[in-house]
N, C-alpha and C positions, 0 to 999 in steps of 0.2 A: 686463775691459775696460781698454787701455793707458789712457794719462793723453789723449795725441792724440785716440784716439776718444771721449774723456769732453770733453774741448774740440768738439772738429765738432760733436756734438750741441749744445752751449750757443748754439752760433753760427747765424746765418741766413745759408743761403744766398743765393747771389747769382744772378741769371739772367744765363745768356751772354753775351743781349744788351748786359751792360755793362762788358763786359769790357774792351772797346776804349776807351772813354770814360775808364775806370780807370785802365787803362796811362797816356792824354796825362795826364791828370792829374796822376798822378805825378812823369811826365818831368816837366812843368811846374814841378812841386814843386822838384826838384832844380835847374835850369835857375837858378828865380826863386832860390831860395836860396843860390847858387855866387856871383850876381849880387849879390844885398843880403837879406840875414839876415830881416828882418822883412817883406819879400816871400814869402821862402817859408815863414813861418809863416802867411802870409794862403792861399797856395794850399794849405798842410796839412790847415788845415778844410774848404776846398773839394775836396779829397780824398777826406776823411771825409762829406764831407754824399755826393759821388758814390755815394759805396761805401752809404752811408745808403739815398740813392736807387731802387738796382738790386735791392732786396733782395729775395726772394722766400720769406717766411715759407710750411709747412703750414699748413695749414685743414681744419679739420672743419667741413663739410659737413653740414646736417639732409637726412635721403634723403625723408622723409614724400612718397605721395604730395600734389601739389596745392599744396606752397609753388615760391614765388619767392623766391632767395638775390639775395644782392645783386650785382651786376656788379663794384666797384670798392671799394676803400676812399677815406673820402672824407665830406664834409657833403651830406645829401640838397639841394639846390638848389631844386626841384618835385617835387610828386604831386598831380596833378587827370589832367585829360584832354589830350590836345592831337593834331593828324593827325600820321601816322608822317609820314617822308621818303617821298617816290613813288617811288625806286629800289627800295625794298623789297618794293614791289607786297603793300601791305598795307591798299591803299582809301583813299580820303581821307576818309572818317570818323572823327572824334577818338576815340580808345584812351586806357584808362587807363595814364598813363604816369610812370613816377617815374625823377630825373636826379640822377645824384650828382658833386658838380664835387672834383678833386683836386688841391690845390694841389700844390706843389713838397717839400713834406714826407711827404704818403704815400705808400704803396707803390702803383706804378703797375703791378703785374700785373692784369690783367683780366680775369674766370674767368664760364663757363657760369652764368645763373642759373637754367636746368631743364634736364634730359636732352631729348635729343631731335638730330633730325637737320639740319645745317647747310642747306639749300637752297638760298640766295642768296647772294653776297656781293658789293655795290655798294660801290664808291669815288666820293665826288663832292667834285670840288677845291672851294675855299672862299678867306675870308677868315682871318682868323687874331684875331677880336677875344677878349675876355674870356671864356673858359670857363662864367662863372659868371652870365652874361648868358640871356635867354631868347631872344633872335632868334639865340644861336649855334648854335642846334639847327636852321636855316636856312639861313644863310649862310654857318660856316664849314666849311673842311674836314673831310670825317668819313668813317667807312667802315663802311658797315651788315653785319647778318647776318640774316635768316631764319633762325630755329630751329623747326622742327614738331615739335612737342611734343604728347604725349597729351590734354595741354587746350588746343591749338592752337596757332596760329602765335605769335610771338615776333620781337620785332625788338631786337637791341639793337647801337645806335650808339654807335661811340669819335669822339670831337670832338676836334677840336684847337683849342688854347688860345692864348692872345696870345705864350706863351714858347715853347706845343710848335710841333715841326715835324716830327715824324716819327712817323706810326700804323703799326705792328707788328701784323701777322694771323699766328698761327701755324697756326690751322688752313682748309682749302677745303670747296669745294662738296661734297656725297654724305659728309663726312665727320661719326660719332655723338660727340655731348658727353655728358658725365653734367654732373650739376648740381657745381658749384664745378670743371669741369675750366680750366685757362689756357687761354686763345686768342689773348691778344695782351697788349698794352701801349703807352702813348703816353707820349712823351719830350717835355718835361716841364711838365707842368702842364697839366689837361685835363678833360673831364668824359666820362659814358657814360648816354645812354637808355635806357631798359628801355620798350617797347611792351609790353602786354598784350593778349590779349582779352578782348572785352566781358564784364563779370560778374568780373573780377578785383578783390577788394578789398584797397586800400594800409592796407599795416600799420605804413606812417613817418611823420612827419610833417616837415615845412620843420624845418633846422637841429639835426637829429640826424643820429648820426653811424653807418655803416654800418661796416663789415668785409667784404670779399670772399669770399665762400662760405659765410660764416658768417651773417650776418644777413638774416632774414627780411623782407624787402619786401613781400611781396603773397603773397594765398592766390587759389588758383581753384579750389578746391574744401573740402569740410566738412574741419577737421581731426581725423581718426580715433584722436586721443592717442596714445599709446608711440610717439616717433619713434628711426627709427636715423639712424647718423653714417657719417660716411667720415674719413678724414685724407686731404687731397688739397695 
């Protein structure tokens, strides 16, 4: 293995997505820095925090059937019940539901939290309050999915937050997830819902802290011991 390919591995990828954002940054860098010295050591960090930002580590993935992986990395916010969104067309009966809000320092990829086939996909404009608020799962802008899944349906919604303004869907309708696959991302700073169906039990509680595709939320079924993994 050259010395290069033994660096690549150390390092965390970046998602395309922020590539663009990267470059201004940069420029900025230079610009602010040509202009006055200790300017562009303020945009340098903010360089660094971008490149922070966009990053998109592997994840392994528990495949067991019957768990729920987590959607986001991030601090759980809620897990009780609460009704989905009605674009989802997932009844207005309150579902076990757990919300993980993501500040401006974790990784904001957002991955499948059970295999299964995408059905719907709603967008519904909004407000843009606090992420980490409970009327935001309401009022601000979000964009849902249907997932049907062998223990049923699945909603889970990307929120946008007081700083984000832009939700990222990478995948459509008729298209199959595995559990920890990406599907999207929101820029920057934001939370994500996880609807269940009835009989799913939370296995987080308020102010613990998740990992995306790796950490177990909720079971909906008996767990049958020896699980396998994926790297995803």
């Amino acid at each position: 293995m050259s010395v290069i390919d033994s660096v690549r591995r150390q390092l965390t990828p970046i998602h395309p997505e922020g590539f663009i954002f990267i470059a201004a940054f940069i420029a900025a860098t230079l610009i602010l820095g040509w202009l006055w010295a200790p300017l562009g050591w303020i945009a340098f960090v903010a360089t660094l925090w971008c490149v922070f930002f966009f990053r998109d580590p592997p994840r392994v993935t528990p495949l067991q059937a019957g768990l729920v992986v987590a959607p986001a990395d991030g601090v759980v916010s809620f897990c009780g019940v609460a009704a989905p969104p009605p674009e989802l067309g997932l009844g207005a009966h309150p579902l076990p539901r757990v919300s993980i809000f993501m500040t401006v320092f974790d990784c904001h990829i957002n991955r499948a939290p059970v295999e299964g086939r995408v059905t719907r996909i709603a967008y519904h404009p909004g407000a843009f309050l606090s992420a980490d608020l409970d009327k935001a799962s309401e009022e601000n802008e979000r964009n849902g999915l249907a997932i049907e899944s062998a223990a049923g349906v699945f909603g889970v919604v990307q929120i946008a937050g007081m700083i984000a303004r832009r939700i990222v869907c990478f995948t459509h309708e008729g298209a199959r997830l595995g559990a920890g696959d990406r599907f999207g991302l929101i820029r920057f700073g934001s939370r994500v819902d996880v609807y269940m169906p009835e009989g799913a039990r939370i296995l987080v509680g308020l102010r613990s802290r998740a990992v995306a595709g790796e950490t177990v939320i909720a079971e909906t079924g008996r767990d049958e011991g020896l699980r396998q993994f994926r790297l995803s």
